[in-house]
Every structure is written in C-alpha cells, then in structure tokens.
C-alpha positions as CSV (number, residue, x, y, z in Angstrom):
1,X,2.8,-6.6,23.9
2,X,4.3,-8.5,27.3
3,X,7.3,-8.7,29.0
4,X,8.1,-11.4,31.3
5,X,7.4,-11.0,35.2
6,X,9.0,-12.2,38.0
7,X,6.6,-12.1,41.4
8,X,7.4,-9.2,43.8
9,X,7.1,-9.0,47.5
10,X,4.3,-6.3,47.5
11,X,1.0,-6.0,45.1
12,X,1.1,-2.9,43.0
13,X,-0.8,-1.7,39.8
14,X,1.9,-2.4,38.0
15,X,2.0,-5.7,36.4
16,X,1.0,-8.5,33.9
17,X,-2.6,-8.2,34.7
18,X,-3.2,-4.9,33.8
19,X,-0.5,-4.8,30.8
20,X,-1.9,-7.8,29.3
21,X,-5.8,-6.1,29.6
22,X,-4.4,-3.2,27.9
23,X,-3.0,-5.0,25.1
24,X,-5.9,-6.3,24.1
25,X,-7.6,-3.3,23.0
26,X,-4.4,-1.7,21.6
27,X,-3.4,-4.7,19.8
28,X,-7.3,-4.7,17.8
29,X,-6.9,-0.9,17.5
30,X,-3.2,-1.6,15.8
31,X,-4.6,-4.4,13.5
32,X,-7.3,-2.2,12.5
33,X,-5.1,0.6,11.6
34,X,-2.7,-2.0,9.7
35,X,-5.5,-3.0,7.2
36,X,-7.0,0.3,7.2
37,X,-3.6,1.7,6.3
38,X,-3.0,-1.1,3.6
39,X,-6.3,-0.3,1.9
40,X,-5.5,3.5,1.7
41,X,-1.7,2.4,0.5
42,X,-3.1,0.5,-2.2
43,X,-6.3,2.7,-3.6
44,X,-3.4,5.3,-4.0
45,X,-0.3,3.6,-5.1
46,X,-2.3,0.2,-6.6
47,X,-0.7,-2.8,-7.5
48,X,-1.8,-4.5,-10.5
49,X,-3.9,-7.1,-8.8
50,X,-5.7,-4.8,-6.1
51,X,-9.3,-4.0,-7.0
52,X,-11.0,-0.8,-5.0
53,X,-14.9,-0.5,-6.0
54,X,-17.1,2.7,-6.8
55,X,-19.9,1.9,-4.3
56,X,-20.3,2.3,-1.2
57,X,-19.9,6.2,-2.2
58,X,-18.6,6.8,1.5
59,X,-16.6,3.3,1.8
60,X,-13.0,5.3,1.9
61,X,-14.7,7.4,4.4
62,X,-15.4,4.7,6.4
63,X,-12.1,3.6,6.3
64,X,-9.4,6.2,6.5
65,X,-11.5,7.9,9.3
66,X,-11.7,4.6,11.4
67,X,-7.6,4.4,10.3
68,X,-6.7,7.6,12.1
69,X,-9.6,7.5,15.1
70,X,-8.0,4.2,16.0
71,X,-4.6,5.3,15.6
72,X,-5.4,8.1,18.0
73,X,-7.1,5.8,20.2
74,X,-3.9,3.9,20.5
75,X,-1.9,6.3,21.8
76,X,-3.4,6.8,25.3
77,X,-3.8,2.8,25.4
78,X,0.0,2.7,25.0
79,X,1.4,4.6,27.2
80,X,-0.5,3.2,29.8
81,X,1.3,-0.3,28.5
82,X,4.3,1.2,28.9
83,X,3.6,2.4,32.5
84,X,2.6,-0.8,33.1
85,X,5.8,-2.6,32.0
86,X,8.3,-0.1,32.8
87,X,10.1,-1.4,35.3
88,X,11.4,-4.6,33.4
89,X,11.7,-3.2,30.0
90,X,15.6,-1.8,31.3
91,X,16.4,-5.1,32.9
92,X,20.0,-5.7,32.2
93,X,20.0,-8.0,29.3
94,X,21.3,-11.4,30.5
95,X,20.5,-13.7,27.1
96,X,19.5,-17.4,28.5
97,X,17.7,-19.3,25.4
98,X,16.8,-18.8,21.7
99,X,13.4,-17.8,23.3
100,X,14.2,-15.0,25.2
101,X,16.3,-13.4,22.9
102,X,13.2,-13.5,20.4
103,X,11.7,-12.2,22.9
104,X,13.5,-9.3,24.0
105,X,14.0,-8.7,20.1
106,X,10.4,-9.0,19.5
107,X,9.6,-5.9,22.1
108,X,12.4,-3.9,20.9
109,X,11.1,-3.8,17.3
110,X,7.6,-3.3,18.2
111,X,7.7,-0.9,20.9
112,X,10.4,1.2,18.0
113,X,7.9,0.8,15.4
114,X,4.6,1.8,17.2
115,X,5.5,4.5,18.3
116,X,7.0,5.8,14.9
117,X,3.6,4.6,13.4
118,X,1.6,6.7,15.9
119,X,3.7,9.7,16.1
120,X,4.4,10.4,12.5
121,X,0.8,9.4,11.8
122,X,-0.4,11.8,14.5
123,X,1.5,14.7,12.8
124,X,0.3,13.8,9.5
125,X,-3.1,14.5,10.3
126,X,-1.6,17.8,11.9
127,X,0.2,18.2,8.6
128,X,3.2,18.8,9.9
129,X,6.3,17.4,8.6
130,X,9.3,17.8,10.4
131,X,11.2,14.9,8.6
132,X,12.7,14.7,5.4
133,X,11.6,11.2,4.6
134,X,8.4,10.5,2.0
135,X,5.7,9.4,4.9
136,X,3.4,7.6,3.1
137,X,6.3,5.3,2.2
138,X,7.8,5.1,5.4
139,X,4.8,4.5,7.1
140,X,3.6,2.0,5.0
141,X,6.8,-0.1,5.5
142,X,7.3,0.5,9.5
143,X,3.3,-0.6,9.3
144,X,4.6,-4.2,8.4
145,X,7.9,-4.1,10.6
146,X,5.2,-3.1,13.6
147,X,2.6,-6.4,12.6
148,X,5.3,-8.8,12.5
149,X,7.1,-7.7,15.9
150,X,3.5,-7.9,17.1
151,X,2.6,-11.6,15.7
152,X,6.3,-13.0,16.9
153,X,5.6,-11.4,20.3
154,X,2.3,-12.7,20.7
155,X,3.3,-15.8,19.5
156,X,6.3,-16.3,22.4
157,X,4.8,-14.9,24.9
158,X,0.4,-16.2,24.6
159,X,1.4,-18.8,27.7
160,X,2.4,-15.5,29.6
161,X,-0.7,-13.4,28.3
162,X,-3.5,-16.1,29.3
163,X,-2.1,-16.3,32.6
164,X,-2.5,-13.3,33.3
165,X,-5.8,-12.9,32.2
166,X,-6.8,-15.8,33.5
167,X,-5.9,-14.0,37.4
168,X,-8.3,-11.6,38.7
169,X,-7.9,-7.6,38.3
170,X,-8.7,-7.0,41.5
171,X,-5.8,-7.2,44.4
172,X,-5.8,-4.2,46.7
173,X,-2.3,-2.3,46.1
174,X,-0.5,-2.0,49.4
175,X,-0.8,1.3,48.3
176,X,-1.7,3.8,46.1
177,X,-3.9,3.4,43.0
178,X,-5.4,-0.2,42.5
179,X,-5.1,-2.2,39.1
180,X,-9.2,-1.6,38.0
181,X,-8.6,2.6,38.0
182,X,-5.5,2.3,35.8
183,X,-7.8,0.0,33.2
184,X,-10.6,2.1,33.5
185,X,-8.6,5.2,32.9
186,X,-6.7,3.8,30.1
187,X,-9.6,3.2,28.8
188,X,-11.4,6.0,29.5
189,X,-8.7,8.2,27.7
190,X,-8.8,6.1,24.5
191,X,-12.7,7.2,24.4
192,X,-11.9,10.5,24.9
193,X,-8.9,11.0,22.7
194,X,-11.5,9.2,19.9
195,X,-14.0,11.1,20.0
196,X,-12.0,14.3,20.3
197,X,-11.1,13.8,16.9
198,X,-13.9,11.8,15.1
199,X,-16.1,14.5,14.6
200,X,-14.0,15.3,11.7
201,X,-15.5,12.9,9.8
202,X,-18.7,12.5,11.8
203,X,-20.7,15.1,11.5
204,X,-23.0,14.6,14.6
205,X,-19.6,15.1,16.6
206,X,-18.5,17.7,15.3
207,X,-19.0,20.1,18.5
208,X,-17.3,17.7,20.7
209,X,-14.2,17.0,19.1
210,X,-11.8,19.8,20.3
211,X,-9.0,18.6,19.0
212,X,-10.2,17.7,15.2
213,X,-7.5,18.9,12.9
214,X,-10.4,20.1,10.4
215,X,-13.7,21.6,11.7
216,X,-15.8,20.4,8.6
217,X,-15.6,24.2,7.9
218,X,-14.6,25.8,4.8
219,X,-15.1,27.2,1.9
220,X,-18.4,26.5,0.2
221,X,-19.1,24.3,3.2
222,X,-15.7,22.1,2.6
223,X,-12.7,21.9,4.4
224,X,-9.3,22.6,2.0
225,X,-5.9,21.2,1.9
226,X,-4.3,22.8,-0.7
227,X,-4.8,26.1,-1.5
228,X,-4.5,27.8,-5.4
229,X,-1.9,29.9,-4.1
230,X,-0.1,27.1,-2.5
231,X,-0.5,24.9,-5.3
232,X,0.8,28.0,-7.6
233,X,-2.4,27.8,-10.2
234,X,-4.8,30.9,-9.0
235,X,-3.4,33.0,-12.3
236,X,-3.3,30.4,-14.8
237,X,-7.3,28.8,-13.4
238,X,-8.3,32.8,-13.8
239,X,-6.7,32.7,-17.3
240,X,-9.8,33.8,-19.9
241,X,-8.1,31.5,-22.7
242,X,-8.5,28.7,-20.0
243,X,-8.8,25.2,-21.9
244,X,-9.3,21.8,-20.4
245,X,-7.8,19.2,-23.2
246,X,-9.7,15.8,-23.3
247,X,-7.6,13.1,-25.3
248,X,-8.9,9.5,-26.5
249,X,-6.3,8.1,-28.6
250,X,-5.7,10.1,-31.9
251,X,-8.9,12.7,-31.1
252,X,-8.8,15.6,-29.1
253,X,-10.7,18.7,-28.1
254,X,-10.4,21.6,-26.0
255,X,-13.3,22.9,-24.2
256,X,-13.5,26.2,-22.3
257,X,-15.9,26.5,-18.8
258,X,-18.5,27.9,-20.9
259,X,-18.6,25.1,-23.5
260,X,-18.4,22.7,-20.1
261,X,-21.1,24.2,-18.7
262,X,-23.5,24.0,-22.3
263,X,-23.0,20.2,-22.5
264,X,-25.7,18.4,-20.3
265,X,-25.1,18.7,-16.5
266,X,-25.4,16.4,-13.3
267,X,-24.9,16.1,-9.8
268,X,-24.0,14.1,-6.9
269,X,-23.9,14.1,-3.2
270,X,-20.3,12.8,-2.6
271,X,-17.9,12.9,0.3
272,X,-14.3,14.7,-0.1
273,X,-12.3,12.0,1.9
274,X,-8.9,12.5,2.9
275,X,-5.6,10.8,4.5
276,X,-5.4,12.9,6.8
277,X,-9.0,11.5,8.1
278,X,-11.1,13.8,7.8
279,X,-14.4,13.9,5.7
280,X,-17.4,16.0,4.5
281,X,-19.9,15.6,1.9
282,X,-21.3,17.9,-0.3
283,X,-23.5,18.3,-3.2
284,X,-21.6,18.5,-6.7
285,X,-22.7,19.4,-10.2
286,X,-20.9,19.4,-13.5
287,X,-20.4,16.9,-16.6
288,X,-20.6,13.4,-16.1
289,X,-17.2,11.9,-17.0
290,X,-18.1,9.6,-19.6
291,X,-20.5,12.1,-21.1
292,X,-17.4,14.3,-21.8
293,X,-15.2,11.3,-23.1
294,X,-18.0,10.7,-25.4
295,X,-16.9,13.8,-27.1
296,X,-13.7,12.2,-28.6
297,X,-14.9,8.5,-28.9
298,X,-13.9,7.3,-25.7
299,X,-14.3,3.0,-25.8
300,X,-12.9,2.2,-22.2
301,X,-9.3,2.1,-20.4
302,X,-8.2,4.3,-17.3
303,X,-8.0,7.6,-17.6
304,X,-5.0,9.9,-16.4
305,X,-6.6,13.8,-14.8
306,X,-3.7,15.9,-14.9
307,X,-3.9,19.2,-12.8
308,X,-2.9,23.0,-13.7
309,X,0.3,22.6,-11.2
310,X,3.5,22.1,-12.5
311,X,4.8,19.7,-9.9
312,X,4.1,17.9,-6.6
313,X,3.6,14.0,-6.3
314,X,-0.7,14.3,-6.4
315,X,-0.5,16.7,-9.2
316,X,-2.3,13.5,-11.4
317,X,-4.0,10.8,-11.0
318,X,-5.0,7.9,-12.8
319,X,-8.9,6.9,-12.5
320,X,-9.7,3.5,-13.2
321,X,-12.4,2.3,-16.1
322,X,-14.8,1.5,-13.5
323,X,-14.4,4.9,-12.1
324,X,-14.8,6.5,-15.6
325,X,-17.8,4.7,-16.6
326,X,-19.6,5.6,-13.0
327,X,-22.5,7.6,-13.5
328,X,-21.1,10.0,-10.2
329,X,-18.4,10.1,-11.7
330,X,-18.2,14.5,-12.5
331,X,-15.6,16.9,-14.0
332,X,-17.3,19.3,-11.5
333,X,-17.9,22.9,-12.2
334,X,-20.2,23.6,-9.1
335,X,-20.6,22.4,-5.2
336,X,-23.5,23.4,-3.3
337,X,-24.8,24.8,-5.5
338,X,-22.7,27.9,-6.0
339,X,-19.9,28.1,-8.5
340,X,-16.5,26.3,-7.5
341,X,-14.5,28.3,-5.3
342,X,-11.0,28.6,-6.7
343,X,-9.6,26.9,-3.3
344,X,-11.8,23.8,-4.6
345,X,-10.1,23.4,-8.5
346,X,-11.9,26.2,-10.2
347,X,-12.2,26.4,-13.2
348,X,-13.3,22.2,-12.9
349,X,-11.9,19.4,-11.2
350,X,-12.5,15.9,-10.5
351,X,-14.9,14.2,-7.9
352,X,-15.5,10.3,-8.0
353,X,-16.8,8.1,-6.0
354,X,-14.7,6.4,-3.2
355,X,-11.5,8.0,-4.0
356,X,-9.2,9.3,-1.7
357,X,-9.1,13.4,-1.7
358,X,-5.0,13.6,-2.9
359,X,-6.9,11.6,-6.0
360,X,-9.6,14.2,-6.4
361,X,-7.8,16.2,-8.8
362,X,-8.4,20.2,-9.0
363,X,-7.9,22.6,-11.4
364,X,-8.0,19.9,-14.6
365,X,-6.0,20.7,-17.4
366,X,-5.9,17.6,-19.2
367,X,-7.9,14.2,-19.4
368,X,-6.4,11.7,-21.2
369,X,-7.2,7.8,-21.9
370,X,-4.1,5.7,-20.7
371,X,-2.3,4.0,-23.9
C-alpha cells in the first residue's frame, strides 16, 4: 500500500519512508490471513478437489489462530499506514495516464476492502453481528477483492516502494516526533495487540491476553459457543427415550447412551478449534467412529452427523472417509474425564481430528453414510 509523493519544503514523519516500512509487515500479515482464511473456507465449505488431512491433530489450530492473531496484528499496522499517507490520499483527483488511474483505483479498492476484512473479522471473533449479510461469505469474497487491489498496487507502484526503502529512516523532523518512533510504535502495537489476544489459543499466554475473546475457561475445562438452550435441544438431549440412529445403506440401528457406553470405549487428547480463533485441548472418551459404523456394515464413503437442532447452517456436517476411518476419530460421551456437559453435545457428539469446531457436531441424532 503507497501513494505517490511529491517532496515538501520541511522533513516530517510523515512520508514514503515510513509508509513503505509499514507496509511491509502489514502486507505479510494480510497474505497470511488470505491463505489462512482460504484454508478455513475450504475445510468448511470444500470444493471437490480440496483435500484437508487428519494429522497434525492441532494443524487447524495452528492455522485459524495464526488467521485471526495476524488479522489483529494488522490493524494497529494500518492505521499507522494511513497516518502515514493521509495527507495525499484526498488530493483532488486530476487523472493524467492509464497508470495513475490504476493507481488511484488500486488504493481505493484495497484500502475499502481491508478495512471491511479487519473490521468484520474483528467482530466475528467478538461474535457480534451487526450486519445482515452471511460473513463467512462475504468475507471470503472481499478476502480476494483485498489480494488483488494489493498485487495491482504493488505491482504499479514497486519503483516507488524500493526507493523509499532504499533512503534512510532517519532525518530529524523539523519538529515533533521523528520517523524511527512512529515505526517502532507501529510496531510495537502490532506486538501488543498480538499477544493480547493469542493466549486464546496458546495456553502459556493465557494471563497476558486481556483482550482474548475466550479465556480457555469453561465448562469441563472448555470454552462454549453455543449453548443447549441457545441451540433449543436441552429437553429433547434429556429425553429418556433418547436414540442416536446410525445408517449404512439399507441397515440401521438405534442405540441409546447406555448401549453407547457398553460397546468398547476410547479416548483422545484433541483440541476444540474454532473460527472465531480460539483453541483448547482436552481429553475425550467415547466410541470410536468406525467401531460404531461397524455395527451396520459400514464399507467406506463420508459420513453426514446430523445434530438434535432443528435448524441453523452448522446443524450437520459431512465428515470425510479419511476422517471416519481415523482411529481419534470419537462419537464422544465423556471429556476430562467426567460425563459430557449438556453445553458440550450431551447425550454424544462428534470430535475429530483437525476439524473446525462449527464441524464438531453436538448433540448427534443421526449418522448416516453419504449415498
């Protein structure tokens, strides 16, 4: 992100220099949370050519978390642009070449789109939704709009950039704050604003990062998104004549959480991962997956979880064969070792491996093999 400069009569710690060492970190913190944000966009909505393994356990971890620490990280970084280029971005527009109007179109579209990327993204980890748009849509588009203003704008204006990288930081201001203390403090902030939020999904931080949206708190010793009350399931998951119904073609059978709990059990430590960014791991126990598909002749395919709520977009999921067949793979009927807590898909629910949390489905109803 540059805008062209014309010399002025007096130094100041406004200018190319520092503009064009701020865009450098921003720019690798917005091309990480492009292909971050991709790689989540595709594990959940998948198209038929995108493969997403089991192992790493804690790869989607890994990923989403570093998605929304850099996308926070980008925020301070930016505004500092901005304050860097402020005083030609409302230049009177006086179009002269091809090139400049590329130009001028090139900054409009990405300074639009990054800061709808990072503010909508910011209050999506809030989970606050004061749009009526589907974000994960919207975001994923914008996402490409923002990447292409970014390459065209790199690409007309790299002459400009190197130039001013190639000059040194450091000419006293005539007055005021010099050029080195705005970089430092831009960068400085992006630390801060990092860390003040990574300890959701990094434990050892935890205590530092005030401004986390989830603690790692919760019950059973995991944070909750969705509540049974929210979710409108806490009387039917309490129902005594409580079935989940496991399909594999033309066999079926019904099993209550007693006749769950008799078939032989496992566990797994496996991380809950979600969008939103945050993470925490905990210990898990139930039936292996493929054990219980066993049960009605199960031979391969992708299976479809479908959850005790009536409606809402995550209220399935389809889990692919490689998924299935993973020996971590659990219907889960315990975490930490204590029975599930209703807020965490009693009477079962699903846990895989390096799946995003909205894919985690609770309170399981239904397990079918897709046609």
């Amino acid at each position: 992100m540059s805008v062209s400069w014309r010399p002025r009569p007096s130094a100041s710690a406004r200018g190319p220099e520092v503009a064009a060492r701020v865009g450098v970190p921003l720019g690798i913190a917005l091309l990480v949370c492009f292909v971050t944000g991709l790689l989540s966009h595709w594990i959940q909505h998948p198209p038929g050519w995108f493969w997403w393994p089991t192992r790493p356990v804690w790869l989607y971890r890994l990923t989403q978390g570093t998605h929304v620490v850099c996308g926070i990280a980008a925020i301070p970084l930016l505004l500092v642009k901005m304050w860097a280029v402020y005083p030609r971005l409302f230049d009177r527009p006086r179009p002269r070449s091809p090139l400049w109007i590329a130009e001028r179109g090139s900054i409009a579209l990405l300074v639009g789109s990054v800061f709808f990327e990072l503010t909508t993204g910011l209050l999506n980890i809030a989970q606050y939704y004061p749009w009526k748009f589907f974000f994960p849509a919207a975001h994923y588009a914008m996402g490409y709009l923002a990447i292409g203003a970014l390459a065209v704008h790199l690409a007309v204006k790299l002459p400009v950039i190197r130039d001013a990288l190639s000059r040194p930081l450091e000419s006293p201001p005539a007055s005021g704050i010099s050029r080195r203390a705005v970089l430092n403090a831009a960068l400085v902030s992006a630390t801060v604003a990092a860390v003040a939020v990574a300890g959701q999904s990094v434990p050892f931080l935890r205590r530092v990062s005030v401004l986390a949206p989830r603690s790692g708190e919760g019950p059973q010793g995991v944070p909750v998104n969705r509540t049974a009350v929210s979710a409108g399931v806490a009387g039917p998951a309490r129902d005594a004549d409580y079935r989940l119904v496991v399909i594999a073609g033309e066999r079926r059978r019904e099993f209550s959480r007693a006749e769950l709990l008799a078939l032989p059990q496992a566990g797994a430590v496996l991380p809950i991962a979600c969008v939103e960014g945050w993470s925490a791991s905990a210990h898990w126990s139930g039936v292996r997956l493929r054990d219980l598909l066993a049960e009605v002749g199960y031979t391969g395919g992708d299976v479809r979880c479908e959850s005790l709520e009536t409606a809402g977009l995550y209220r399935s999921s389809v889990l692919p064969a490689r998924h299935v067949t993973d020996r971590d793979t659990l219907i889960a009927l315990t975490v930490n070792g204590q029975t599930l807590d209703l807020d965490h898909g009693f009477p079962c629910r699903l846990i895989a491996p390096n799946r995003p949390g909205v894919l985690q489905t609770k309170w399981l109803s239904r397990i079918e093999v897709v046609p």
